[in-house]
N, CA, C and O atoms as a GROMACS GRO file, in nm:
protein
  608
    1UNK      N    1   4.147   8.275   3.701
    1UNK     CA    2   4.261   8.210   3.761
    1UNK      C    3   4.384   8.241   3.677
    1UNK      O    4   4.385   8.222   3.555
    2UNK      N    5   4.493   8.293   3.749
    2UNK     CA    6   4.625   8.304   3.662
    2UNK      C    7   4.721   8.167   3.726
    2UNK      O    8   4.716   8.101   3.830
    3UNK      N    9   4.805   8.168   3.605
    3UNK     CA   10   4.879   8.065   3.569
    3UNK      C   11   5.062   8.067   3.568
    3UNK      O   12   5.132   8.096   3.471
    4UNK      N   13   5.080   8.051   3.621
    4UNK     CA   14   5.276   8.074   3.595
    4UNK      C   15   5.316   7.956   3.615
    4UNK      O   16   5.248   7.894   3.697
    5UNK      N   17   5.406   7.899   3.569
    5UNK     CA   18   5.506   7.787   3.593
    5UNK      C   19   5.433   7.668   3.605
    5UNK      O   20   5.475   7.564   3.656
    6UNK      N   21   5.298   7.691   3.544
    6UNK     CA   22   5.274   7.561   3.557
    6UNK      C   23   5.195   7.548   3.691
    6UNK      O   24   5.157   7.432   3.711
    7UNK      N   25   5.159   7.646   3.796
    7UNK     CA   26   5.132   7.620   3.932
    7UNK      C   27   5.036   7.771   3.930
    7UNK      O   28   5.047   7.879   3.874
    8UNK      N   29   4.942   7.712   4.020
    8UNK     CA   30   4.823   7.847   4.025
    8UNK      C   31   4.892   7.936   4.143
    8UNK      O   32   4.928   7.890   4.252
    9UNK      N   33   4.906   8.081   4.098
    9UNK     CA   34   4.927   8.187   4.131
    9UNK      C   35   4.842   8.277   4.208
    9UNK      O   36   4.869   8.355   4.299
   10UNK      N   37   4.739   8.250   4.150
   10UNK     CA   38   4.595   8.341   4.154
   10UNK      C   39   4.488   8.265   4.134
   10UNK      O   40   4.503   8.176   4.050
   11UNK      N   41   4.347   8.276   4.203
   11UNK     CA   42   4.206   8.231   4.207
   11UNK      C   43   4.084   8.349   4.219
   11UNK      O   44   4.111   8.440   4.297
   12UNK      N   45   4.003   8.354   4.175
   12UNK     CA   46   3.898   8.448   4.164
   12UNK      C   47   3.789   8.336   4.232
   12UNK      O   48   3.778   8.216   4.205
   13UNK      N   49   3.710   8.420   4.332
   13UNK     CA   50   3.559   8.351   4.372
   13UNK      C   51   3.472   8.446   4.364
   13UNK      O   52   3.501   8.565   4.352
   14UNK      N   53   3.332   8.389   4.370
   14UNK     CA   54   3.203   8.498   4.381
   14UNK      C   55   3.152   8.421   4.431
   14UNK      O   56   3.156   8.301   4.404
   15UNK      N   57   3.085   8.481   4.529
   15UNK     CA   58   2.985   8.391   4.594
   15UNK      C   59   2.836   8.430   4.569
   15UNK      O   60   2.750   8.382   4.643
   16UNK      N   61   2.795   8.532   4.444
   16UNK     CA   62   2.672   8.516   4.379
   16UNK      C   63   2.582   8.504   4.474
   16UNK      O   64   2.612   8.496   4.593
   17UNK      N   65   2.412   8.502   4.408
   17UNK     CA   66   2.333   8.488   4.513
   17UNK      C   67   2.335   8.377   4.599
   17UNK      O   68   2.399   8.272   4.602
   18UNK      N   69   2.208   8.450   4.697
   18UNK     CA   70   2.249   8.327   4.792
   18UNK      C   71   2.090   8.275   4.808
   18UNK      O   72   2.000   8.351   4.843
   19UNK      N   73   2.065   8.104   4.772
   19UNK     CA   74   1.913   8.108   4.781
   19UNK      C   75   1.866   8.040   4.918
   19UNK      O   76   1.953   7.972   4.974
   20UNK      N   77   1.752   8.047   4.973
   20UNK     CA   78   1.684   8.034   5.097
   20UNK      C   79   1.584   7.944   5.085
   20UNK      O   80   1.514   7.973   4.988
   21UNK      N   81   1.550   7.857   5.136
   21UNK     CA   82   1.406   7.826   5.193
   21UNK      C   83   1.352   7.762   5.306
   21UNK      O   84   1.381   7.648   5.343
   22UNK      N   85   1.270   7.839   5.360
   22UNK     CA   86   1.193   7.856   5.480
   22UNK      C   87   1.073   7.740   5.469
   22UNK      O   88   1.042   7.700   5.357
   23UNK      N   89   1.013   7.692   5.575
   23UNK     CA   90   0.883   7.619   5.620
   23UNK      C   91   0.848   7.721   5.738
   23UNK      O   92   0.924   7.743   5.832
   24UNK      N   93   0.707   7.788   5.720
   24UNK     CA   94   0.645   7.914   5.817
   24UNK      C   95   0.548   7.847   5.890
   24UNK      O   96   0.488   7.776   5.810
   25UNK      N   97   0.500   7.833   6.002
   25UNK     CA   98   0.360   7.771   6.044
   25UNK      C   99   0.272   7.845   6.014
   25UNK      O  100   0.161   7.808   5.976
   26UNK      N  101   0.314   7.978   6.029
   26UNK     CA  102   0.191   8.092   5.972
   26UNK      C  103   0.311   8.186   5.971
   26UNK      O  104   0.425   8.175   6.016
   27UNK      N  105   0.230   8.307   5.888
   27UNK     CA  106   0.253   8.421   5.839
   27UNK      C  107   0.067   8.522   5.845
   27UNK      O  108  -0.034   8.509   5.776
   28UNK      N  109   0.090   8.584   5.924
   28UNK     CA  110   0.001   8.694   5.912
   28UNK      C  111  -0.063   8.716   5.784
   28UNK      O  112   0.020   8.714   5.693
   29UNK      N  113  -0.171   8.734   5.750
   29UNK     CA  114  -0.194   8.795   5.616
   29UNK      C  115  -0.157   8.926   5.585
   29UNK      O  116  -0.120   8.940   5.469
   30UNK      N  117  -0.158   9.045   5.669
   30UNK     CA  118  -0.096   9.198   5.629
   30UNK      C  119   0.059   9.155   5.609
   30UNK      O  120   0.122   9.198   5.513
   31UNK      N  121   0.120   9.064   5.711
   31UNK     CA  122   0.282   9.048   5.653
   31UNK      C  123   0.307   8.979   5.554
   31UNK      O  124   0.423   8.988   5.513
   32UNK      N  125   0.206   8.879   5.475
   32UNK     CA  126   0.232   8.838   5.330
   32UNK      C  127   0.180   8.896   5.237
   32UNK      O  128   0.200   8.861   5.120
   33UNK      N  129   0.093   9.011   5.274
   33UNK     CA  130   0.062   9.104   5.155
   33UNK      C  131   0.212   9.168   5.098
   33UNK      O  132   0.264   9.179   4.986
   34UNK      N  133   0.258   9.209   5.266
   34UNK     CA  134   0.388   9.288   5.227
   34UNK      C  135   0.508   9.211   5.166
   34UNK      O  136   0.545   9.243   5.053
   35UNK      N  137   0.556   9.136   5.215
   35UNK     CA  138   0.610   9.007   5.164
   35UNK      C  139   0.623   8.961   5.067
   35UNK      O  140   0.730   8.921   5.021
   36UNK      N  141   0.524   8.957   5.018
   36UNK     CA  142   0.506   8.874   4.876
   36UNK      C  143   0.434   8.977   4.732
   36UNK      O  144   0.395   8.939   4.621
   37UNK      N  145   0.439   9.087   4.781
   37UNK     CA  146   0.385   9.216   4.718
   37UNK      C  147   0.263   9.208   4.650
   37UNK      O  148   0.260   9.210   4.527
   38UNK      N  149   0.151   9.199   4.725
   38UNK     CA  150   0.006   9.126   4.688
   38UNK      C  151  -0.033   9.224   4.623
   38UNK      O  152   0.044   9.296   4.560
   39UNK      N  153  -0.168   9.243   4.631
   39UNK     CA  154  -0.246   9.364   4.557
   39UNK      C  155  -0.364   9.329   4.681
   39UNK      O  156  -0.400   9.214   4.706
   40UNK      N  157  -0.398   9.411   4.729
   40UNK     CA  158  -0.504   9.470   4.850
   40UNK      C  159  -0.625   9.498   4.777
   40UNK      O  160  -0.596   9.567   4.679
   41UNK      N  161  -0.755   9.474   4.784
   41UNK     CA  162  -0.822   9.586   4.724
   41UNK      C  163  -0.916   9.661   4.845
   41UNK      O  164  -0.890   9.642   4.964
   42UNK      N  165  -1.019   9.740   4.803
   42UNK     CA  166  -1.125   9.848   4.918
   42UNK      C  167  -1.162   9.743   4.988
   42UNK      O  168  -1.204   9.818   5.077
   43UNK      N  169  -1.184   9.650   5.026
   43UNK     CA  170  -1.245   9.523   5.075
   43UNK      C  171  -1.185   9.459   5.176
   43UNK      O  172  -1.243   9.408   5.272
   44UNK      N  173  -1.040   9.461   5.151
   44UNK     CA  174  -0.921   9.409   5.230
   44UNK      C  175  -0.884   9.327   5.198
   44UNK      O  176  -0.809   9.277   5.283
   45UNK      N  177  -0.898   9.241   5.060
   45UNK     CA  178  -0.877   9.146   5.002
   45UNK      C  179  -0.767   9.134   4.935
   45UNK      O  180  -0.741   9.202   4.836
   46UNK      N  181  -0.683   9.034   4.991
   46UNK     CA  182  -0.531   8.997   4.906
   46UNK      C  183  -0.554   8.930   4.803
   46UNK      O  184  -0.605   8.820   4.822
   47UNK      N  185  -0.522   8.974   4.658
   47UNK     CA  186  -0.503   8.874   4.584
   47UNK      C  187  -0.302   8.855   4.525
   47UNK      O  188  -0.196   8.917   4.534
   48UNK      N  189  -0.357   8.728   4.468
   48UNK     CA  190  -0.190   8.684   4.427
   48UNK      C  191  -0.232   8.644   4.290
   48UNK      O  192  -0.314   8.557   4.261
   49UNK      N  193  -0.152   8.733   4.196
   49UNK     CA  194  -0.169   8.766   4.043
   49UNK      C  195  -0.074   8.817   3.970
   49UNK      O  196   0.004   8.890   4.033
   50UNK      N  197  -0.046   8.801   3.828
   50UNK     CA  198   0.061   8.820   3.775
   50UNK      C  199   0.152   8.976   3.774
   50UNK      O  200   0.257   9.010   3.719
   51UNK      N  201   0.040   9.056   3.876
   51UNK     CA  202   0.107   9.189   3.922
   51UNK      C  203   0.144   9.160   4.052
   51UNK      O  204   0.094   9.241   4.130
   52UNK      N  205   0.219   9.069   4.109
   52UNK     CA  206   0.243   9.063   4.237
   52UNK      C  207   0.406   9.037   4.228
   52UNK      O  208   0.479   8.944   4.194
   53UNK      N  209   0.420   9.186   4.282
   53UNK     CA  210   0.586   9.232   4.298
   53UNK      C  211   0.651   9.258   4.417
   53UNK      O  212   0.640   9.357   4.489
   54UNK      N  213   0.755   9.108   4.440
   54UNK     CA  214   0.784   9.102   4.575
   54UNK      C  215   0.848   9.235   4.584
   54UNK      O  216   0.876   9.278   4.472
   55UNK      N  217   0.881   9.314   4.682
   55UNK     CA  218   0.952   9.407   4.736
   55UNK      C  219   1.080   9.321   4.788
   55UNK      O  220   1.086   9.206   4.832
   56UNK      N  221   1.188   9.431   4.765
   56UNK     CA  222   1.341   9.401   4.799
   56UNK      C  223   1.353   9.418   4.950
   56UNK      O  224   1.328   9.530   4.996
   57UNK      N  225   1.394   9.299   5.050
   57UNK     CA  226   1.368   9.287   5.191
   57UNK      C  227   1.520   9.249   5.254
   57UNK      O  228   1.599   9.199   5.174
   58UNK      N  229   1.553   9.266   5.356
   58UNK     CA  230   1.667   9.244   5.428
   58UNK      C  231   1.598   9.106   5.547
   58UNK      O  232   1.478   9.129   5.562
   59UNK      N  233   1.636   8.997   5.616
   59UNK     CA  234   1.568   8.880   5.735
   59UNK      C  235   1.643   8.821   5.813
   59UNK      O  236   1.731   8.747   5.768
   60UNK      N  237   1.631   8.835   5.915
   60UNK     CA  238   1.736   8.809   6.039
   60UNK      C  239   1.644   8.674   6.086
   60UNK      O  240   1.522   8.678   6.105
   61UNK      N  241   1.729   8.557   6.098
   61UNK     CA  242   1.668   8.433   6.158
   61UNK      C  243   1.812   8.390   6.316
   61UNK      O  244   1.929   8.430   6.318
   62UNK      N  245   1.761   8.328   6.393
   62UNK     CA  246   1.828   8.299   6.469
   62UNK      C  247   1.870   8.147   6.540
   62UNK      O  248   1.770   8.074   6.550
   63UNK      N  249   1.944   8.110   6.570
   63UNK     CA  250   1.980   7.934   6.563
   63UNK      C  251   2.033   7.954   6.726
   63UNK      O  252   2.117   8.039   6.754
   64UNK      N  253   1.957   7.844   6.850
   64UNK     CA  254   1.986   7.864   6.975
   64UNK      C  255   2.066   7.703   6.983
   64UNK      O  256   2.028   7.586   6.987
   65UNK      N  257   2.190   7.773   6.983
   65UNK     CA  258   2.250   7.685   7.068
   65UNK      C  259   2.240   7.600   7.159
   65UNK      O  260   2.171   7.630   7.257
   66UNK      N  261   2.316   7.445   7.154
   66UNK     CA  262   2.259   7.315   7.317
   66UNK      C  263   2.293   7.439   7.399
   66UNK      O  264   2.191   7.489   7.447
   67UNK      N  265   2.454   7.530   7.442
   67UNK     CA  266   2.462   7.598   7.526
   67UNK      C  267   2.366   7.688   7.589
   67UNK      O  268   2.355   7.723   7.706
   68UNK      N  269   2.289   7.721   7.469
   68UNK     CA  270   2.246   7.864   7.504
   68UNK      C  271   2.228   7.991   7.453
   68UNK      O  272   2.143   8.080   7.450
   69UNK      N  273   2.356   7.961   7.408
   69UNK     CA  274   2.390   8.061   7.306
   69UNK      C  275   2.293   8.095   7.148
   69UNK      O  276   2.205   8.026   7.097
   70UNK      N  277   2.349   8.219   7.104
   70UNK     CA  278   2.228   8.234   6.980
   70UNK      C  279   2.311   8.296   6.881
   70UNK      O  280   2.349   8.413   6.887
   71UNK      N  281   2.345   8.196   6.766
   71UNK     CA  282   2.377   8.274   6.637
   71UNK      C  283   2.260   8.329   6.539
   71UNK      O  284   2.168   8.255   6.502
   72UNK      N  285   2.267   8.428   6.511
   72UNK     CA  286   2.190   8.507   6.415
   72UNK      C  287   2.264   8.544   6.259
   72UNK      O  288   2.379   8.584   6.238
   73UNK      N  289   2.150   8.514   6.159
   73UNK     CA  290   2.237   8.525   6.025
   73UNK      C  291   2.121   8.616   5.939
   73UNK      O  292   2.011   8.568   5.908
   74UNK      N  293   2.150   8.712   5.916
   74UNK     CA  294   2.111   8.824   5.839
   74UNK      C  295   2.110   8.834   5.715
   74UNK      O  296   2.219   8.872   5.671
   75UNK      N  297   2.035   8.816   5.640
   75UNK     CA  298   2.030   8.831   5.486
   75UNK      C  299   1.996   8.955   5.428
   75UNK      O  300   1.906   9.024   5.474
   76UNK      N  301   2.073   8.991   5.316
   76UNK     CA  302   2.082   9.127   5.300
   76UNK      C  303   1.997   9.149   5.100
   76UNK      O  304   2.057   9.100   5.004
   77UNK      N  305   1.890   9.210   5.083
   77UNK     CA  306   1.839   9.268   4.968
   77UNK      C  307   1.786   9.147   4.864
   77UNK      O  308   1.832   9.112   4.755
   78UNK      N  309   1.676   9.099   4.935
   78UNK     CA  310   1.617   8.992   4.868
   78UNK      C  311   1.468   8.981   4.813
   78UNK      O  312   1.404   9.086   4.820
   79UNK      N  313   1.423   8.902   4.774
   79UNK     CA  314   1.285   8.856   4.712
   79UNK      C  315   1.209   8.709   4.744
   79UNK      O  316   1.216   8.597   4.694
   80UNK      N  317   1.132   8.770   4.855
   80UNK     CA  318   1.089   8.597   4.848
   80UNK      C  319   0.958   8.577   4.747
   80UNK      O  320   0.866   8.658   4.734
   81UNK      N  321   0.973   8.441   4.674
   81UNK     CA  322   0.854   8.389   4.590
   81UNK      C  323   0.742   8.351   4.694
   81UNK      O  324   0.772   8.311   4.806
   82UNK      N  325   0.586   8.366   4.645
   82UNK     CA  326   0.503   8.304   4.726
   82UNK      C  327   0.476   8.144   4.735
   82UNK      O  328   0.489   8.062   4.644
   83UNK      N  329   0.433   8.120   4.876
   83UNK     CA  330   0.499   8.010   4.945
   83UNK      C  331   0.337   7.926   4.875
   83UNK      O  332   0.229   7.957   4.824
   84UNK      N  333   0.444   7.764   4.932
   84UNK     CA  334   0.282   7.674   4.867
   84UNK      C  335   0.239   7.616   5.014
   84UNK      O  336   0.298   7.541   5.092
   85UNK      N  337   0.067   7.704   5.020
   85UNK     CA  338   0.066   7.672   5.128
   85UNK      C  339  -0.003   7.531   5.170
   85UNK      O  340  -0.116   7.519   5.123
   86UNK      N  341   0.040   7.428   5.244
   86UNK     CA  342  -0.037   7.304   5.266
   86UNK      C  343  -0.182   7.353   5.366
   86UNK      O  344  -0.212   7.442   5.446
   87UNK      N  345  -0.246   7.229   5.302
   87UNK     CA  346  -0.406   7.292   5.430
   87UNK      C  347  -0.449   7.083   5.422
   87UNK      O  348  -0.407   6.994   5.348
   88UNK      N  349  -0.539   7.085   5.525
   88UNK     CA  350  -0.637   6.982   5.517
   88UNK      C  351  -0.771   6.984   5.588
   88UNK      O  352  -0.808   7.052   5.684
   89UNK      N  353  -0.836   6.889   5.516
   89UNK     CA  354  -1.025   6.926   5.586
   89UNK      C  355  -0.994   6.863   5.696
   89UNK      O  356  -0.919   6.768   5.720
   90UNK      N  357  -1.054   6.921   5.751
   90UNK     CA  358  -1.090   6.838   5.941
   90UNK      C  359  -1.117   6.723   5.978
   90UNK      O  360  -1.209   6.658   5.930
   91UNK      N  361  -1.053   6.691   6.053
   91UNK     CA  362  -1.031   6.513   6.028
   91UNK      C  363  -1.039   6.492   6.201
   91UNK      O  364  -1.090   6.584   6.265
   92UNK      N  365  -1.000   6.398   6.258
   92UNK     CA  366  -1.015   6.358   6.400
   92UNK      C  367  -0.849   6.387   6.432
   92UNK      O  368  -0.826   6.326   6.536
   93UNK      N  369  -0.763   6.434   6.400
   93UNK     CA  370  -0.702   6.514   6.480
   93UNK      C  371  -0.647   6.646   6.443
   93UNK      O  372  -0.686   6.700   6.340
   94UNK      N  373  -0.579   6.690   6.502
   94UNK     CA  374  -0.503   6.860   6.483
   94UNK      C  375  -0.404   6.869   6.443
   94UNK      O  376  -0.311   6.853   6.522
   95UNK      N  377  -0.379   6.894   6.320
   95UNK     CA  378  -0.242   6.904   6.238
   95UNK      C  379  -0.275   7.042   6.172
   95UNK      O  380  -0.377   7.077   6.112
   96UNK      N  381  -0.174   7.100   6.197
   96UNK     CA  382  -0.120   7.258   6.173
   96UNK      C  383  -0.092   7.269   6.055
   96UNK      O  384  -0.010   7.179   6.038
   97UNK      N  385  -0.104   7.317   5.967
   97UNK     CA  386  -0.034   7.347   5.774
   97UNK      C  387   0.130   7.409   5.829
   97UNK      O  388   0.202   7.428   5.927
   98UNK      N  389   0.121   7.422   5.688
   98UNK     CA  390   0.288   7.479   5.712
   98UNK      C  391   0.287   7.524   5.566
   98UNK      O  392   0.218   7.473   5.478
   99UNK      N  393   0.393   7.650   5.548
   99UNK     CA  394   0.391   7.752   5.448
   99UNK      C  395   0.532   7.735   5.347
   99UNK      O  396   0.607   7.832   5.363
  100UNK      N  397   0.572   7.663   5.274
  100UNK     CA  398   0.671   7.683   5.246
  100UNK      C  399   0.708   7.755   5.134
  100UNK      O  400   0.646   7.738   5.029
  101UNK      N  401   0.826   7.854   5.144
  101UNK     CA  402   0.864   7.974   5.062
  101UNK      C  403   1.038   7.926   4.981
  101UNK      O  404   1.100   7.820   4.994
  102UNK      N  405   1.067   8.026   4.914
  102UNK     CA  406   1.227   8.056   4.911
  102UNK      C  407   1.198   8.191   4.860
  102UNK      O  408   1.098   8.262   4.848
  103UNK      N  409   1.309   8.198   4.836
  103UNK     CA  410   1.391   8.343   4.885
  103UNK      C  411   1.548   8.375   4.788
  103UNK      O  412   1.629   8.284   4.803
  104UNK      N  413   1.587   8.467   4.712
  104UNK     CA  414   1.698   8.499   4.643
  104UNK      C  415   1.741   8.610   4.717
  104UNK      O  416   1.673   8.708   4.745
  105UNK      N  417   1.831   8.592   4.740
  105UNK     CA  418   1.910   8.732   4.793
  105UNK      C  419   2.071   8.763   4.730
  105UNK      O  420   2.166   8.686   4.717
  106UNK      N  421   2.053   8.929   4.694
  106UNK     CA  422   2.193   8.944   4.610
  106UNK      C  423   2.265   9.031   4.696
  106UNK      O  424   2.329   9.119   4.638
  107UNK      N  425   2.269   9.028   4.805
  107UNK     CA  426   2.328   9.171   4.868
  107UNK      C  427   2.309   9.300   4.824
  107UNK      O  428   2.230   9.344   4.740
  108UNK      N  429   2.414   9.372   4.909
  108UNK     CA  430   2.411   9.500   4.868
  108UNK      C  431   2.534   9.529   4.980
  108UNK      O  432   2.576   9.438   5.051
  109UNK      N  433   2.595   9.687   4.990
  109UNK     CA  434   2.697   9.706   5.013
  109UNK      C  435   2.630   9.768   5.163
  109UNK      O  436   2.519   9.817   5.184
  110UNK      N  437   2.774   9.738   5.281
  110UNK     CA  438   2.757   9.766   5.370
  110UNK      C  439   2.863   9.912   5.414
  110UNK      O  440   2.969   9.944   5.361
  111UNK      N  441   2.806   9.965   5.502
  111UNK     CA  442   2.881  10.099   5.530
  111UNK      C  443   2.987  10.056   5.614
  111UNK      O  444   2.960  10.017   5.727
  112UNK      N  445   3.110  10.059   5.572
  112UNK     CA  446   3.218  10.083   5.649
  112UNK      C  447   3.289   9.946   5.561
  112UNK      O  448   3.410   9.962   5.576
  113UNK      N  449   3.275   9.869   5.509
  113UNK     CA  450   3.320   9.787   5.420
  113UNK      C  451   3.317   9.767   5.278
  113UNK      O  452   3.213   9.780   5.215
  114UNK      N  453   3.437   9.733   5.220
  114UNK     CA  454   3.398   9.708   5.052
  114UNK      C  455   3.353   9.610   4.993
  114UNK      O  456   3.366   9.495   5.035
  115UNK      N  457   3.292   9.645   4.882
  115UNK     CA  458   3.203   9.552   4.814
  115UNK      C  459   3.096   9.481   4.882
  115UNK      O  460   3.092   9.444   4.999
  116UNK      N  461   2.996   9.465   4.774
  116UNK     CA  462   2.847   9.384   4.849
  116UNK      C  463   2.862   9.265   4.929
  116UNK      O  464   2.914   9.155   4.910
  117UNK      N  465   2.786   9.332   5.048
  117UNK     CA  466   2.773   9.182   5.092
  117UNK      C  467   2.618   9.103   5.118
  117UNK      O  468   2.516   9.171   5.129
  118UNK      N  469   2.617   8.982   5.125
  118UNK     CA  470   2.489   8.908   5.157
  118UNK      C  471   2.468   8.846   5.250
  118UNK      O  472   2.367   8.776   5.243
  119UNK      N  473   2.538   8.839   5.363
  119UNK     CA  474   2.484   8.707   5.513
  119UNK      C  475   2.594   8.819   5.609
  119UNK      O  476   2.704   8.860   5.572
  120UNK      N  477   2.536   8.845   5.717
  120UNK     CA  478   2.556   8.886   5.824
  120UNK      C  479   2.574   8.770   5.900
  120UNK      O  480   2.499   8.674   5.892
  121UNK      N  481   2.675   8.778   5.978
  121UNK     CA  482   2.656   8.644   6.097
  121UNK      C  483   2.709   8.703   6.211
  121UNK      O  484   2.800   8.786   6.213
  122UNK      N  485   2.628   8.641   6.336
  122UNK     CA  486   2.699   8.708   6.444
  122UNK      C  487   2.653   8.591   6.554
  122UNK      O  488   2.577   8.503   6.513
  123UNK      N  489   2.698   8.588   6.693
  123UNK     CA  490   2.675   8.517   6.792
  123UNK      C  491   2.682   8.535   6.923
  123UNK      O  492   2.794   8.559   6.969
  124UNK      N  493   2.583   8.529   7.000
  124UNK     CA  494   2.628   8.602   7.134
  124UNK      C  495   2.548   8.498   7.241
  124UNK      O  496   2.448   8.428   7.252
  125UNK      N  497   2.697   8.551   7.327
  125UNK     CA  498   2.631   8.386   7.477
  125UNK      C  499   2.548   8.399   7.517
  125UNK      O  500   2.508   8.515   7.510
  126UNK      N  501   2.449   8.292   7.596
  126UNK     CA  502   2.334   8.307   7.672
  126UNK      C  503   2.338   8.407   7.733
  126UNK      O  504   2.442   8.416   7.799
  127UNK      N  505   2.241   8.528   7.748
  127UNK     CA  506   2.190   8.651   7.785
  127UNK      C  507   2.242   8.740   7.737
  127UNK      O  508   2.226   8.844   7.801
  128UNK      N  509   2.337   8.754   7.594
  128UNK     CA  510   2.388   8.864   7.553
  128UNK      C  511   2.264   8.890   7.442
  128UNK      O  512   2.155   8.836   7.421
  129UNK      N  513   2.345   9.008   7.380
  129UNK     CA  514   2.218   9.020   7.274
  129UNK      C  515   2.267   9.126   7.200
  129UNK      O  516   2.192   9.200   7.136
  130UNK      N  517   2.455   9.147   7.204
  130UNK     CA  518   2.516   9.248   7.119
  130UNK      C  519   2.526   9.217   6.963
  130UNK      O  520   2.477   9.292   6.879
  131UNK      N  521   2.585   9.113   6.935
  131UNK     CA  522   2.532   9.046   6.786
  131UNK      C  523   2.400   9.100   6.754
  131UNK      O  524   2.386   9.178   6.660
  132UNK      N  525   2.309   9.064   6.825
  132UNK     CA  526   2.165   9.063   6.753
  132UNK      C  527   2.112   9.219   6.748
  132UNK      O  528   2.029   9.264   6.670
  133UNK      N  529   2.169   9.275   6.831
  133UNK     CA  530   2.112   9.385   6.818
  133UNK      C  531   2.205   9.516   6.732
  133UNK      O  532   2.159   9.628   6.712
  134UNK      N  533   2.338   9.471   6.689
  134UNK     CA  534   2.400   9.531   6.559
  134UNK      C  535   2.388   9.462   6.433
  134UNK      O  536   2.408   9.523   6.328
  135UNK      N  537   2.357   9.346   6.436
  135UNK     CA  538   2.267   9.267   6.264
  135UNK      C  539   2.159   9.357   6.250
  135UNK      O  540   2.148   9.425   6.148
  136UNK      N  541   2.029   9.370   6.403
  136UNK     CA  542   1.909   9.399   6.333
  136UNK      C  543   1.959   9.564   6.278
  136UNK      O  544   1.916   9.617   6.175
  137UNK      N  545   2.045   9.618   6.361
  137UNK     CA  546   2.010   9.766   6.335
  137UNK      C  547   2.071   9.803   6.175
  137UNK      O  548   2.007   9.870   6.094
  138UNK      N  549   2.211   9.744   6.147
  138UNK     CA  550   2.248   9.698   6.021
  138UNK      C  551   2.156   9.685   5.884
  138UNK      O  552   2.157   9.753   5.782
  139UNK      N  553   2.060   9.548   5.929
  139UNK     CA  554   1.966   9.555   5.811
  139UNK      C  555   1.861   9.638   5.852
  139UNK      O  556   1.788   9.649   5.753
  140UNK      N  557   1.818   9.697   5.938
  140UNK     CA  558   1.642   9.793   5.958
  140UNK      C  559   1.685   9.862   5.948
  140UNK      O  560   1.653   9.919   5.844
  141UNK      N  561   1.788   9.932   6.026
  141UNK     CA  562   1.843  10.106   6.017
  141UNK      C  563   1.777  10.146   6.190
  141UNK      O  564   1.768  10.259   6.237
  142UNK      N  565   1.734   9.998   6.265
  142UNK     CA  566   1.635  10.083   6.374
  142UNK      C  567   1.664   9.970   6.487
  142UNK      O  568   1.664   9.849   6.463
  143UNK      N  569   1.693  10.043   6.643
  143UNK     CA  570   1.677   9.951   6.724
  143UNK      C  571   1.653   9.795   6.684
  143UNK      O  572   1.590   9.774   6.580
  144UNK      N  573   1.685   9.716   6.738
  144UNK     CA  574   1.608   9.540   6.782
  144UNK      C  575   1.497   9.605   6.908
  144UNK      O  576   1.526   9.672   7.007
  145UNK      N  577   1.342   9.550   6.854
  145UNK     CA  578   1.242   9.588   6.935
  145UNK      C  579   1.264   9.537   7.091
  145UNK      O  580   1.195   9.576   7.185
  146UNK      N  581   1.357   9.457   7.099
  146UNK     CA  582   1.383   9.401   7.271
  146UNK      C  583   1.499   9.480   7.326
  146UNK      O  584   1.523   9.480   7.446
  147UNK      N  585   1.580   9.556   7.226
  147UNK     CA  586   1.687   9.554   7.267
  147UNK      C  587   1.655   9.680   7.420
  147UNK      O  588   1.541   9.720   7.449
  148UNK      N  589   1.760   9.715   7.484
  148UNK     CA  590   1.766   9.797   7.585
  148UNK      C  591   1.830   9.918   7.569
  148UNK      O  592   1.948   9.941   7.539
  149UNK      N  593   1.721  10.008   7.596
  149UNK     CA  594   1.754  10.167   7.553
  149UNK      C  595   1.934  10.209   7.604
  149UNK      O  596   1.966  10.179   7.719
  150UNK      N  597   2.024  10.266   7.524
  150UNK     CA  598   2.112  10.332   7.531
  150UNK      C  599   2.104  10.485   7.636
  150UNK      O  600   2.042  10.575   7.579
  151UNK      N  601   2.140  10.509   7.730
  151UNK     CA  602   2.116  10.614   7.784
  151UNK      C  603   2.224  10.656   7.812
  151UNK      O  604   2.305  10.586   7.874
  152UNK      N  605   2.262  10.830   7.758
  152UNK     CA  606   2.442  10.879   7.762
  152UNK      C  607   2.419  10.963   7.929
  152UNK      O  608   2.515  11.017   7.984
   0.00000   0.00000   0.00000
């Protein structure tokens, strides 16, 4: 922060990482091998051990609007820790576990803009899907699997 006359002139911000946490009902086991950077062995067996190195990940979540509408927020070059997962013995009724994780994310730099960034946000009205489908391609590098082929 600079200073003149007694009255601020100037301010500096960072907005540093940005931390996350999720509640999953499930997660696949091949997508928390990858996820959470397990160790596989000949067997097919995940273990989670002091060699377990998350891989650096980009995650698009989406928030539906009363309207309709759907904002999507993109997180850019992160690490999620492995989640603690709840369980219970079988009892007389059906209750589902739930997975809960977090997540650090530091960015990284986007093409066509300066300096790193970390949260993508975008929003598009009921039945659009232009937001969502320039976030996903942004962080994958590849189509949104729904999106609708481009034909010149």
């Amino acid at each position: 922060m600079n200073d003149a006359d007694n009255g601020v002139v100037e301010m500096a911000v960072s907005n540093g990482i940005v931390e996350l946490s999720s509640t999953f009902h499930h997660i696949p086991l091949e997508q928390r091998t990858t996820l959470f950077g397990l160790t596989t062995d000949a067997d097919g067996l995940s273990y989670v051990g002091n060699n377990a190195i998350p891989p650096y990940v980009n995650v698009m979540f989406e928030k539906t609007k009363e309207d309709g509408a759907v904002e999507y927020v993109g997180l850019l070059n992160g690490k999620f820790l492995y989640p603690e997962d709840e369980g219970q013995t079988k009892g007389e009724d059906v209750e589902f576990g739930q997975m809960e994780s977090s997540a650090e994310f530091m960015g990284s730099e986007v093409e066509g803009l300066e300096g790193v960034q970390t949260i993508i946000l975008g929003l598009d009205e009921k039945g659009k899907t232009k937001a969502r489908d320039s976030i996903y391609m942004k962080l994958f590098g590849k189509a949104h699997p729904d999106a609708t082929p481009v034909t010149p």
